[in-house]
N, C-alpha and C positions, 0 to 999 in steps of 0.2 A: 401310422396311426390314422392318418385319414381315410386310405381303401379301407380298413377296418368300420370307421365310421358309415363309409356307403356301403359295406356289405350288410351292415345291420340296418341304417334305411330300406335297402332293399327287402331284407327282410320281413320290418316293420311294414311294409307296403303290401308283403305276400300275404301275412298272416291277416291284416284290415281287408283287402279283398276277400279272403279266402272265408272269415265269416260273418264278413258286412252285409245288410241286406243288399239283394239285387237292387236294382231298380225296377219301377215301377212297369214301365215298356218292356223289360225283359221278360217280368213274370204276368203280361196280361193283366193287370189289375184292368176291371171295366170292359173287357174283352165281352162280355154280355153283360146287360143291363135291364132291369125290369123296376117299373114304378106299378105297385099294386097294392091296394088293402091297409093303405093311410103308411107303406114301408117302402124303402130301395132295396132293392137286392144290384151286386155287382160282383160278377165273378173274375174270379182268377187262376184262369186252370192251365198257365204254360209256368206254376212257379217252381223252378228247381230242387229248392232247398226242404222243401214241404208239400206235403198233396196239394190237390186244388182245392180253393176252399171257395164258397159263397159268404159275402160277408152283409150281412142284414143292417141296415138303420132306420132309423122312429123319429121322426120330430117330437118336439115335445106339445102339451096342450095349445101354448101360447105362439102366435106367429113371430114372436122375436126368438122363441126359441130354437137353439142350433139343432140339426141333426145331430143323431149320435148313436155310433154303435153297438146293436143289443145283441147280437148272437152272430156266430161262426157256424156253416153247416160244410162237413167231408162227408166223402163215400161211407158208408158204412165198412167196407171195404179197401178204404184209402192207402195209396201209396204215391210216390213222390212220382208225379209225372202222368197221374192218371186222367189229366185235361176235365176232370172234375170241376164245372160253373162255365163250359163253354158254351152251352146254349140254357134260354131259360124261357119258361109257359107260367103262366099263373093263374088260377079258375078252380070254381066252385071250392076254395078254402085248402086247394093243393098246391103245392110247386115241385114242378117238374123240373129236375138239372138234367143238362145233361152231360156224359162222362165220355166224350170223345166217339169211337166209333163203334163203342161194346153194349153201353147202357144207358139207359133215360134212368134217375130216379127219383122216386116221388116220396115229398113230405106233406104230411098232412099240419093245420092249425089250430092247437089243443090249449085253448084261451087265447096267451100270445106267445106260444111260443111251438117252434116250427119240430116236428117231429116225423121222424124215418118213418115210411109203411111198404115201402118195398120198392122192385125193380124190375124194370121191361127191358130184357137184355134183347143184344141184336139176333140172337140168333135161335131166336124164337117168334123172330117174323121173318114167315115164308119170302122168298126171292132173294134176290142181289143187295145189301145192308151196307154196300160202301160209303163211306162216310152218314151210317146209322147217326140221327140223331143231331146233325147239323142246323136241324132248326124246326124249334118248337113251338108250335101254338095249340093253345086252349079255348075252345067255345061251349060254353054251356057244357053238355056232358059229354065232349068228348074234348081226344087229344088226338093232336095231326105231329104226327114224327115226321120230319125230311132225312129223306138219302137219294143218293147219286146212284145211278147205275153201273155195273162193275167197268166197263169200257169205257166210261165217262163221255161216251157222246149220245147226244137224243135228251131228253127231258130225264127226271129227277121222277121219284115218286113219292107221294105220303102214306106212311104207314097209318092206319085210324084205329084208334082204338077208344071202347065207351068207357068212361068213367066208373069209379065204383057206385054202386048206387044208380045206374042209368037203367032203364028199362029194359029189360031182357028183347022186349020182340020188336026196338023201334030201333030200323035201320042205320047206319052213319048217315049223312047229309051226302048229297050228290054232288057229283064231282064233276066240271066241266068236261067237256069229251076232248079228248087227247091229254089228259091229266094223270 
């Protein structure tokens, strides 16, 4: 009666693991982080059991009042494991995620609430794209993507790209020299 007993604790133990949430370190929660446009943004794109998601919060009017969770944003495209909210840019009413070493994707701010308009895949910028999209920032109208070089030694590159709505004939910003 007893080995019966631990074979069903064990049990009970496989089946609570097997669809309890991870922990929070497992799945990257916070893994990128962005305060922008009176919101938090915090991704989580290593979570096993579910795509990556970006999870949005809002204060309320009052300073005693608590953060609190308005909206969840995945790939358009999502699947489990697609490192979706690992890096994050925020500018001129966009935010940029980014989805590991394939994609940046950008939503736009349509009152308050955060909507799809497309994607700057890696392999649609010219050169070497290893680790596309490792780190993102935004200024005025443009977006600087980071990637690594295929050999991984020497300096890194940014991919630049204008914003929608940027002037057709005004250059990206200058780049220090050996950049």
């Amino acid at each position: 009666m007893r080995s019966l007993q631990r074979v069903l604790a064990c049990v009970a133990v496989l089946i609570v693991c097997a669809f309890a949430d991870r922990p929070a370190s497992f799945m990257q929660f916070g893994a990128a982080v962005l305060v922008g446009d009176r919101e938090v943004f915090a991704g989580e794109p290593a979570n096993n059991a579910r795509p990556g998601t970006v999870y949005i919060y809002r204060k309320g009017a009052n300073l005693s009042d608590a953060w609190r969770e308005v909206a969840t944003l995945t790939a358009p495209d999502a699947t489990v494991g697609d490192a979706f909210g690992s890096s994050l840019a925020l500018g001129e009413g966009r935010l940029f995620v980014g989805a590991g070493p394939l994609s940046v994707h950008v939503f736009e701010k349509r009152d308050s609430t955060w909507t799809f308009t497309g994607t700057i895949a890696a392999k649609s910028v010219p050169g070497d794209n290893v680790r596309f999209g490792r780190a993102l920032a935004a200024a005025g109208e443009y977006l600087f993507i980071g990637r690594e070089p295929v050999n991984l030694s020497g300096r890194g590159r940014d991919a630049i790209f204008a914003q929608p709505g940027a002037a057709a004939n005004q250059p990206p910003p200058s780049m220090p020299a050996g950049a």
